[in-house]
Structures are given as C-alpha cells and as structure tokens.
Legacy VTK file of the C-alpha trace (Angstrom):
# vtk DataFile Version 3.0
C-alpha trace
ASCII
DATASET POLYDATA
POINTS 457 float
181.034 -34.216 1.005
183.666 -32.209 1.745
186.670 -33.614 -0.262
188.221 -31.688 -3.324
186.427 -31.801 -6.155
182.470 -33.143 -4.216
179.657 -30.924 -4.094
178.861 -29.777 -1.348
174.941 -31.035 0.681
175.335 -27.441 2.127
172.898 -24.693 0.874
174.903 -22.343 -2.436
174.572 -18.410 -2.418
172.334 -19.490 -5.038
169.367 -21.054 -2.584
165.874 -19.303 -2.836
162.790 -19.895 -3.354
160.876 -16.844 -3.121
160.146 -14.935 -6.330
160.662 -11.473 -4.759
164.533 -12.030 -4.331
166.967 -10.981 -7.224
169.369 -14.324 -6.837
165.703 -16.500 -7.581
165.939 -15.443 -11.103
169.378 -15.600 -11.305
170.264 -18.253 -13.482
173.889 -19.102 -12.346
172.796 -18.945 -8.828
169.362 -21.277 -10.018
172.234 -24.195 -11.809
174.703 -24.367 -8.416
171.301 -25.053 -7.019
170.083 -27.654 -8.881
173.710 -29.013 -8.749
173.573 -29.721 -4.734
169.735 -30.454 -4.636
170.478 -33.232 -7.443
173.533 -34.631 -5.468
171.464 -34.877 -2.146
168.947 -36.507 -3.824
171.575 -38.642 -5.295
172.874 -39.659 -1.988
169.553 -40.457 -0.479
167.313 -41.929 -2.851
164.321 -42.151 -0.730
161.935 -40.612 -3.102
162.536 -43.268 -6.132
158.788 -44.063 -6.291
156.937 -40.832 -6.654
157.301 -39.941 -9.917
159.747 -40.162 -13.134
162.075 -37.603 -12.629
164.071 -39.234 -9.740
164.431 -42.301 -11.400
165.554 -40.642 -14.908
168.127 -38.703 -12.340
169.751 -41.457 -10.916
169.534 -43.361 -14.297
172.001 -40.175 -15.829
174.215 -40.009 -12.822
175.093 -43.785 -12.138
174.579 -45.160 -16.243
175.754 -42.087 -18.084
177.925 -39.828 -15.954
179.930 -42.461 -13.460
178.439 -40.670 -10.109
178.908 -37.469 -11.496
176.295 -34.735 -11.088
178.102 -32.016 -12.334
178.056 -33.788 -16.039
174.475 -34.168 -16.621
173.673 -32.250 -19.634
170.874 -29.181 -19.752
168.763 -31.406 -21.878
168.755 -34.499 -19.208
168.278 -31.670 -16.602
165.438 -30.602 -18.590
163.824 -33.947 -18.888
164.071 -34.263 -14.710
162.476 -31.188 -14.277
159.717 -31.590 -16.590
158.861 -35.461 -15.681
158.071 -33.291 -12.169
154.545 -33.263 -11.580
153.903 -31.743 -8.573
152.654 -34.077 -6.360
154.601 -32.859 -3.556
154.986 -36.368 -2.028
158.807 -35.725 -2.074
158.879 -32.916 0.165
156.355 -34.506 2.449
158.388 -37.479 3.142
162.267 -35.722 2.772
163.842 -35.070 6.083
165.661 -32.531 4.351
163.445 -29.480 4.313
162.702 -25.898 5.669
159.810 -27.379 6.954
162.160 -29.837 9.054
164.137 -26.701 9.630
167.337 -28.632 8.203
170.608 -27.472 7.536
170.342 -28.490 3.765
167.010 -26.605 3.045
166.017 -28.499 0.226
162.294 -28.670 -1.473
162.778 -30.271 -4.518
159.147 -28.918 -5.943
159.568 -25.671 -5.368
163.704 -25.968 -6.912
161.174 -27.369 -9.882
158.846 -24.243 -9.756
161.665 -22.271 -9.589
163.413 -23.621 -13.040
160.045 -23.522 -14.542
159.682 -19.587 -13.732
163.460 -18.848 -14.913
162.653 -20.658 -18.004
158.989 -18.677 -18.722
160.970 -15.542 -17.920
163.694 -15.886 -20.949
161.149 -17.638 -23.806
158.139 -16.746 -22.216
154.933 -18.697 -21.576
153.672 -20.838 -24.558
150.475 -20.705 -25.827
149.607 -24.035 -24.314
150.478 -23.100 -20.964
148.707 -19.751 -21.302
145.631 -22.062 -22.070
146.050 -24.696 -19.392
147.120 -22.525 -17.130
143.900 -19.816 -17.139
140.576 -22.244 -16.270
138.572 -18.850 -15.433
139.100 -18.077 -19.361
138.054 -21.197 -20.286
135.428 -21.580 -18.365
134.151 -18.698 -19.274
134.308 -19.501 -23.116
132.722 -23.206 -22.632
129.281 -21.747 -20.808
129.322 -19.435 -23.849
129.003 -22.362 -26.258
125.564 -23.278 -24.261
126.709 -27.181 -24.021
128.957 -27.714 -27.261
131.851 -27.546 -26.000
131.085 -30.886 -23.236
129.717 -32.542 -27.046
132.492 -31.281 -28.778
135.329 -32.649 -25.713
133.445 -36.521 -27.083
134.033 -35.874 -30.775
136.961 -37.687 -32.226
137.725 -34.873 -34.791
137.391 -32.074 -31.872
140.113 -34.294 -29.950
142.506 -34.922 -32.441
142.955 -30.861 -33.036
142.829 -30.349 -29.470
145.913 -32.189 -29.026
147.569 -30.986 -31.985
146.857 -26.889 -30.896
146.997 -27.598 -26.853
148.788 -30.878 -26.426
145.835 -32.098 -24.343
146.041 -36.378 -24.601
142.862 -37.067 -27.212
141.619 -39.947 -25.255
141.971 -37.893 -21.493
138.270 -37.537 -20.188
137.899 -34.054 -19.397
135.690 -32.423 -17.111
132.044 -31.152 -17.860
131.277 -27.614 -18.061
128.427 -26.503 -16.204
126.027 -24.273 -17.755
125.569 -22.091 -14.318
128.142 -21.189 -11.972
128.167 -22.540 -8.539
128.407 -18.470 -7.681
125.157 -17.756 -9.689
123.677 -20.757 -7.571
124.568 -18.960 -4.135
123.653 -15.658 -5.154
120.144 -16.839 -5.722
120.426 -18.881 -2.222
121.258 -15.366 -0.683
124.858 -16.400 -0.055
126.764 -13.215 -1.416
125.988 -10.112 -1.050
126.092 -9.693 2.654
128.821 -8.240 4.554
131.877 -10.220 5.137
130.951 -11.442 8.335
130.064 -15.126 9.636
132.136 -18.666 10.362
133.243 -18.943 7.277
133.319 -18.117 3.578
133.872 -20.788 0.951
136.442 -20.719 -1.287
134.639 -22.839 -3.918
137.424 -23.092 -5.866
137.620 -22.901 -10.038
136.301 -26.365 -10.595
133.993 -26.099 -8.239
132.839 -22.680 -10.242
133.004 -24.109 -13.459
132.572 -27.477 -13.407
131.061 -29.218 -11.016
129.045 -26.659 -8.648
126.973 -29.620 -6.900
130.107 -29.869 -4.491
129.907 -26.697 -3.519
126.345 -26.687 -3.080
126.601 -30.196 -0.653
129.452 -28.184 1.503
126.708 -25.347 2.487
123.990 -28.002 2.207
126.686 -30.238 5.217
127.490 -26.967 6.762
123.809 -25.387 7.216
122.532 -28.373 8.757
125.610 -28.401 10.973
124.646 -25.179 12.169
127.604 -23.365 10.639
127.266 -19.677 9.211
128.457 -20.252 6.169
128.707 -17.279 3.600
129.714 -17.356 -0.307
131.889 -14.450 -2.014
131.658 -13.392 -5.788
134.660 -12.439 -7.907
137.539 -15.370 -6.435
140.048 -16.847 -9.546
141.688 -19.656 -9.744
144.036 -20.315 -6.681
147.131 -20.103 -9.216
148.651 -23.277 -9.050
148.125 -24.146 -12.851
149.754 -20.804 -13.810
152.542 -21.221 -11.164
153.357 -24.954 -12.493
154.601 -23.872 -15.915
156.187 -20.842 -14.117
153.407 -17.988 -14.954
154.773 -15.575 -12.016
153.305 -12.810 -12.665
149.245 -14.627 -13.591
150.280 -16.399 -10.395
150.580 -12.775 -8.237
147.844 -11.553 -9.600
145.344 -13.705 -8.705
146.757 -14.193 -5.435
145.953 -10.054 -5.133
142.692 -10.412 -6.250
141.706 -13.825 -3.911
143.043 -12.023 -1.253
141.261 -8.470 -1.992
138.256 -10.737 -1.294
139.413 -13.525 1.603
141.015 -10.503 3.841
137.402 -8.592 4.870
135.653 -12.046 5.862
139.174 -13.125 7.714
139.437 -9.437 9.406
135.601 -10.217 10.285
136.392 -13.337 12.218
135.556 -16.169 9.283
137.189 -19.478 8.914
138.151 -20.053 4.949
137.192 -23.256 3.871
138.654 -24.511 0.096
137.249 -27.472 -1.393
139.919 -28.731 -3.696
142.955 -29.681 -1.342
145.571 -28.288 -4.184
143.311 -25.060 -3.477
143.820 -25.014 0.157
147.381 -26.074 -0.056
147.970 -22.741 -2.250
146.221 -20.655 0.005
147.696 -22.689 2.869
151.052 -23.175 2.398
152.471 -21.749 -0.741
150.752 -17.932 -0.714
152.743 -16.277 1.758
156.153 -16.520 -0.117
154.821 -16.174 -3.716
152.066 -12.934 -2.896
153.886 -9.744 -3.944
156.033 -8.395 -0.856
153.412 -5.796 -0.258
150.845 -8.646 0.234
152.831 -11.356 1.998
151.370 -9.593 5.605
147.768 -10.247 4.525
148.200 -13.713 3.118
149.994 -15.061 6.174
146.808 -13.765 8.248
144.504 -15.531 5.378
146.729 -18.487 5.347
146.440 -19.157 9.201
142.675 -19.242 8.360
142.128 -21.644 5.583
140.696 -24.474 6.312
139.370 -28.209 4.606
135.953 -28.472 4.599
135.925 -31.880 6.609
138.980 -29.882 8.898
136.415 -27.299 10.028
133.782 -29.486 10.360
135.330 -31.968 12.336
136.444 -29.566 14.546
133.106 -28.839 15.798
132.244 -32.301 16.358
132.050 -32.547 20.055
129.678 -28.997 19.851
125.621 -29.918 20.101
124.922 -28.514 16.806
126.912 -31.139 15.408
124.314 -33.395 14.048
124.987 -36.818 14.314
121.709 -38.869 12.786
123.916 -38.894 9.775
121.071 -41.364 8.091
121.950 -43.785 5.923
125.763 -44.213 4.734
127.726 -46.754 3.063
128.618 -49.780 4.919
131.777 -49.750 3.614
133.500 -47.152 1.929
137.447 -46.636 -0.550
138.916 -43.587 1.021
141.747 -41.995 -1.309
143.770 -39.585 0.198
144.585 -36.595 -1.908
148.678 -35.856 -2.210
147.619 -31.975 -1.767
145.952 -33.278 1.630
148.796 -34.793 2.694
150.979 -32.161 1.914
149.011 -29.832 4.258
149.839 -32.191 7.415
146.289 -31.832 8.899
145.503 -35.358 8.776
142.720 -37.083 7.133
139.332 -35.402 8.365
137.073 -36.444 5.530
137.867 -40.069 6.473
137.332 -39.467 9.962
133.519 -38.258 9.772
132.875 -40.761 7.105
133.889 -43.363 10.322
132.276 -41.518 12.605
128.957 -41.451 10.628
129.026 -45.511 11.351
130.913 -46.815 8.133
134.057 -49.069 7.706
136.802 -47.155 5.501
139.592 -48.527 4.019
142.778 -45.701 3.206
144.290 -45.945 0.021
147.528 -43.382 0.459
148.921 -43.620 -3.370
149.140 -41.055 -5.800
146.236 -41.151 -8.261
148.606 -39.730 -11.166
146.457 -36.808 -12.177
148.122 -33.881 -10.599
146.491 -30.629 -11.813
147.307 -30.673 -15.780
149.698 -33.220 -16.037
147.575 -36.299 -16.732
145.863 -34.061 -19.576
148.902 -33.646 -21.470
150.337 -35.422 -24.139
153.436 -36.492 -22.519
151.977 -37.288 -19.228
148.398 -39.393 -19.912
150.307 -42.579 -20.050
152.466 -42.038 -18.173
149.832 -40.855 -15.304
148.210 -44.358 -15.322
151.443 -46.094 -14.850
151.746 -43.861 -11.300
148.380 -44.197 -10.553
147.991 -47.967 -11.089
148.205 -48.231 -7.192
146.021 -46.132 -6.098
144.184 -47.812 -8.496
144.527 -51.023 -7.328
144.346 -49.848 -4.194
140.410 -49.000 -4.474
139.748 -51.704 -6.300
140.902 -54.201 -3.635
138.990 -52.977 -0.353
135.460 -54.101 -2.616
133.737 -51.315 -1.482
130.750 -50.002 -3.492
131.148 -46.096 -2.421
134.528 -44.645 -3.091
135.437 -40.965 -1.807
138.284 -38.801 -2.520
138.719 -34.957 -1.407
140.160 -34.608 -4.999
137.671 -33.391 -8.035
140.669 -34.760 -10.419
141.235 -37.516 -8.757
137.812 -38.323 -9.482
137.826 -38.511 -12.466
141.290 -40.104 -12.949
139.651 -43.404 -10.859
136.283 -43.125 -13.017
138.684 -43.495 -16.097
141.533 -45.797 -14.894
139.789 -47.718 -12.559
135.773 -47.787 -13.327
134.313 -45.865 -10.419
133.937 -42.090 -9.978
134.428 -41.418 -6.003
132.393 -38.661 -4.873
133.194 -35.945 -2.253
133.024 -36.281 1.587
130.677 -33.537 1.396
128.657 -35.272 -1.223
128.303 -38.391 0.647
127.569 -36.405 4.364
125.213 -34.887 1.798
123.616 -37.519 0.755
122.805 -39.162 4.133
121.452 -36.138 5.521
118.995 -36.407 2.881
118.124 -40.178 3.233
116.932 -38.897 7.196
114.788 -35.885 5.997
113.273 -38.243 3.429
113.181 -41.410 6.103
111.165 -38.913 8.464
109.421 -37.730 5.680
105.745 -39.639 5.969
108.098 -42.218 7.932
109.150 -43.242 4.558
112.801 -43.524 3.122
112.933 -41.915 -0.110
115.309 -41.148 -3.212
115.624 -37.281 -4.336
117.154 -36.594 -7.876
120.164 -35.656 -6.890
120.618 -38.670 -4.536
120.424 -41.038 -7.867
122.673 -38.200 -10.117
124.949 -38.718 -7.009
124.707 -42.633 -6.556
125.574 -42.607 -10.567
LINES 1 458
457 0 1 2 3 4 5 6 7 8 9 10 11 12 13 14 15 16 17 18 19 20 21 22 23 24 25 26 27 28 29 30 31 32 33 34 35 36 37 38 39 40 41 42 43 44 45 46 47 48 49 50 51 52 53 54 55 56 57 58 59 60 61 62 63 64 65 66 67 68 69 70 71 72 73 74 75 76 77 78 79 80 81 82 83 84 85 86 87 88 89 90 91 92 93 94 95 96 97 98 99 100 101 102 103 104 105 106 107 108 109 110 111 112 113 114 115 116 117 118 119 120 121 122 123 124 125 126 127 128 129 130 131 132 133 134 135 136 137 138 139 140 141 142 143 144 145 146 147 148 149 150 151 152 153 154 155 156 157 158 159 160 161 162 163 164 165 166 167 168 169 170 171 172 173 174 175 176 177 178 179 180 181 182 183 184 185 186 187 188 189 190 191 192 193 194 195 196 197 198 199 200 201 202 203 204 205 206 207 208 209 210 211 212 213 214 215 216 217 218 219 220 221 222 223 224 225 226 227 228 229 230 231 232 233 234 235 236 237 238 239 240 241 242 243 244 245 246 247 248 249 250 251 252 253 254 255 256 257 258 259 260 261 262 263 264 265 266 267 268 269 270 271 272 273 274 275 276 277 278 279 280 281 282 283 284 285 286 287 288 289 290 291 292 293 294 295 296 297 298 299 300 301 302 303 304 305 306 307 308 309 310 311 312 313 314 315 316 317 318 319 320 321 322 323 324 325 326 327 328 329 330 331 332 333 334 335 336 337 338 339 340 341 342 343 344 345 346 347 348 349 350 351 352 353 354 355 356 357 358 359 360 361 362 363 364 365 366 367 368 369 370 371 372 373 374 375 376 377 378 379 380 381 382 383 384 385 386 387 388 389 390 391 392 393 394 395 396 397 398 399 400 401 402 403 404 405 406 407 408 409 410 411 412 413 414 415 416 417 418 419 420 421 422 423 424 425 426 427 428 429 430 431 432 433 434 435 436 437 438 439 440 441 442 443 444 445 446 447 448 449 450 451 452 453 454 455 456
C-alpha cells in the first residue's frame, strides 16, 4: 500500500459524501476517490455476492488491466457504478466504514450516489429518471385516469411503449394505483387535522399513499388496539430516495424540506415517527441528516433520532399492559423476509419478533429479493433482478410455509412475481388476527370480514 507507484487504502483530499461541500462535486477530487474505494474493494473482496458491480470490478482489474485499478476505463467505471443498485448490503457488512469509524472511511453506496449526482449535474437528469424518480406525480396522474391506467399497465401495446418512452421492463408487474389516498382515508377517520401532538405520527410513505393504502390503514388499525395515540399528517412526499438514486440533488432537498416542515411540529410535540416502507425509514433514519440543506441538517438529526419501524415502536411497548396479547388466530407457520433497508438500519428484526411472539413458528430468509426501489423495473435490471433474487426466492419457498411476510411493499411484489406468493405486511397479518378475535367473540363465532379474504388472497 505504500510502495511507489500503489494507491493508497488511505482517504484522498477528494473524500466526501455530503452534497453541501464544494470538493463533493468536484470531479477530479470524485475520480481519486473512486480510484482508492475501487482498490480497497479490490483487496478485500468480501462483498462479491451482492450485486453485479463488484464482480464486473474485479473481472476489469484481474482479466483486463493485470491488477491495475488506475487503468480501468470511464466506460467500465460507468458500467460498475450503474450495475449498483442500492441495496446497501455492502456497507452493512464492510468493516471499512464511518459507521465503523475506520481509518479508510469508505461507503461504497453513497461513493455510487455521489457519481450519480456529479453525472446529473453536467448532462442533467433524463426524462426517465425525472419520471421514475417523482411517484407523487405519477400518482397523481394514475387516480386521474379513474382505473385505466392499472388496465392499461396489463395491455401488451401500453407495455411495449412504456418501455420504449421510460425504459420500464414490459413484462415487470407494476403496482396498482389506488383510486383514494390512504390520506383521504384518515382524514375521514379524523386522523389529520389535529394538532401535532400524540405518540406518534405515521409517515405512510408514497406507496403507501398511492398504492396500497390498506397498509397504512392495518398500522393505525395494530396501533389503536394497542392503545397507541397514533395521529396521520397531510401534505408528506416521497422520502427522496428514487430522486437521490439517479442523483436528483436538488428534488432530493426539497422534499426532505417539505417532510420535515411537517415531521418537526409532531417531533417538537413529543411523537415517535413511524415509516412503513423500511427504504422510507432508512432515508429519514440514516441518510437525511447529511443530504437536508445545511440550514436543515439541525432539524433532521432531531427527526431522525425519532423515526421509528412500525413493528420497532410497537415492540417496544410490549412488556406495557396495553399491549394486547390475545393476538387471535395467526399462522402456524410463517416465511419471514428481511428487507435489505431493515437491515441497513441495525435495529434488528421486530416484525419477526411479534409475529413469534403472537404464537407462530418463523423461518428468516436474509437474501436480497432483487427489487431495490426502481431497479427491477428497468430495462437493464428485470433480469437481472431475478438472478439476485433467486435466493431469497428459494429461500421462501423452502421453509413450506403458507403465510409469507416481508416489511417491504416491493419486495412483495417481486416474490408474488418470481416466486408465486405475495407476502403481506407484519401489520397486515397482526391485523388480521386481531380481527379473527373480535369476530371469534363476536356471537362466540369465528368469522371472515372482506378484507380478511382480500388479505388471505
């Protein structure tokens, strides 16, 4: 490492990873970077498995450049960077990290991120990723087509131009729109429109908004009979991550202003905030408080401190007597995946732990399911999704269990499509057995409610 001529493991003038700082768009500064990161990663190797991109790496150095980093080309670099997905498995398991406080200070992601945003900031941000990267928008645009757009996502025609105008894969299953909002659902329940105030306020997240409110409304279903004062907030966006993955800085900072306009009140208040979607919590977690604008970094480290999973909060009140534990009737056995988001967030697995605790046997499948926010949509990444998801896959498949569950909306549906089965939520299946007791006391009769069978479908 330190002989004429190496490169050096130790961190360039060039290291950063926080937008704010001059030398982050710097694009010398960004290339010594990727240099070093690329010859630690070189040296180690431990993080072959996650993904293409280390693979294709060590396939240029060792076939192509005879151990030399410094001669990859900018297209190979390119092709690294982009075969990236984000899963963030690397940086969980490299002992190389800020995190680890290590000399080296290496995240390879957010080095990824970082190339991205350079990149968007020369040639600017395609159309595509404009689309992709804005669900609110599109959202918005599908409830206007009252239903054709979920008809038009299943015609062949529809696809094909899709994937021509957006690059989205013509055989990907996409998500359903909803035709109401999960936030006009909670304004009718009387959810917003209080004052910020309570234990916590959910962060329902933009699926959970536009595409699949039921979650949201089985989290305050779980919470409320948990005893939890649980509030709902109009006006959130998207958490950012889509934007910030093709290296949208500036969509990204804005809607981390405008989440936090509304998280701050309900955090100043005393409130817990509890995101669905683990990529959302990670964001709001982990990632806001060195991307928010330098003016907001104070407020989203005091947000940040206060976000929460909504099996996290929940199983942190289970030793409290309004914890209810006549869960009803649940799975014997249940397929547990474990989100890479989750495990990125180092908080453990709490979903799987009150699915246990409510009396059934869970087997932990800890792969990567492939889908990773946009990636598995896109032409260049559908196959190759399935080929990193095939274990998680497989993993499902072989515990034989008739319920699967997975913190992960997209994970969802990458199992329903790759491997058969749609898991459902750990707040959809707490849900659920709640319900089985009210209708078991019910006339001292078990019975089925709608949702239960839209649910067990």
């Amino acid at each position: 490492m330190t002989q004429k001529g190496a490169v050096s493991y130790q961190p360039t003038p060039g290291l950063s990873y926080d937008p704010s700082e001059p030398r982050y768009w710097d694009k010398q500064g960004l290339a010594q970077e990727i240099t070093r990161v690329f010859e630690v990663c070189h040296g180690c190797r431990m993080c072959f498995k996650y993904c293409d991109a280390f693979p294709s790496l060590f396939r240029f150095i060792d076939e192509r450049h005879d151990g030399q980093v410094r001669k990859l080309t900018a297209d190979e670099t390119a092709q690294v960077m982009g075969e990236c997905f984000q899963c963030k498995l690397c940086e969980v398991q490299c002992p190389y990290t800020p995190r680890d406080r290590h000399e080296f200070q290496l995240d390879f992601p957010k080095l990824v991120h970082r190339y991205h945003a350079v990149k968007a900031r020369e040639q600017g941000v395609s159309f595509r990723d404009q689309v992709l990267g804005d669900p609110d928008t599109t959202g918005a645009f599908a409830r206007a087509s009252l239903g054709m757009a979920n008809v038009m996502n299943r015609v062949e025609l529809h696809r094909w131009f899709l994937e021509k105008v957006l690059g989205v894969h013509r055989d990907k299953q996409l998500p359903d729109f909803a035709s109401r909002t999960f936030e006009s659902w909670a304004k009718d329940e009387g959810l917003i429109g209080e004052q910020p105030g309570g234990e916590v306020v959910l962060f329902q997240t933009c699926y959970v908004q536009h595409n699949e409110p039921q979650l949201g409304q089985d989290t305050v279903e779980v919470y409320r009979t948990n005893g939890v004062d649980i509030r709902c907030e109009a006006g959130f966006s998207c958490c950012g991550m889509p934007a910030w993955e093709r290296g949208n800085i500036g969509e990204l900072e804005e809607r981390i202003r405008n989440n936090l306009d509304h998280l701050e009140p309900y955090v100043d208040a005393g409130a817990k905030v509890v995101a669905i979607n683990p990529t959302c919590s990670m964001m709001l977690r982990n990632e806001y408080p060195t991307l928010a604008r330098p003016e907001d970094r104070e407020r989203a480290e005091k947000v940040a401190k206060n976000v929460r999973d909504p099996s996290e909060y929940l199983w942190s009140i289970r030793n409290e007597a309004r914890f209810d534990t006549d869960f009803g009737e649940v799975p014997e056995k249940v397929s547990y995946h474990a989100p890479c988001h989750l495990r990125a967030q180092a908080i453990g697995f709490k979903g799987r732990d009150l699915i246990r605790k409510a009396g059934a046997e869970v087997d932990t499948v800890m792969e990567c399911c492939g889908h990773d926010g946009t990636y598995a949509m896109r032409v260049e990444g559908f196959e190759v999704s399935q080929r990193v998801g095939k274990k998680a896959f497989d993993g499902m498949q072989a515990a034989e269990a008739e319920t699967w569950v997975t913190d992960c909306p997209l994970a969802a549906i990458q199992f329903e499509q790759h491997a058969g089965r749609r898991p459902i939520h750990p707040m959809s299946l707490l849900a659920k057995a709640y319900r089985s007791r009210a209708e078991r006391d019910k006339d001292g009769v078990q019975g089925e409610t709608e949702v239960d069978r839209k649910v067990a479908e």
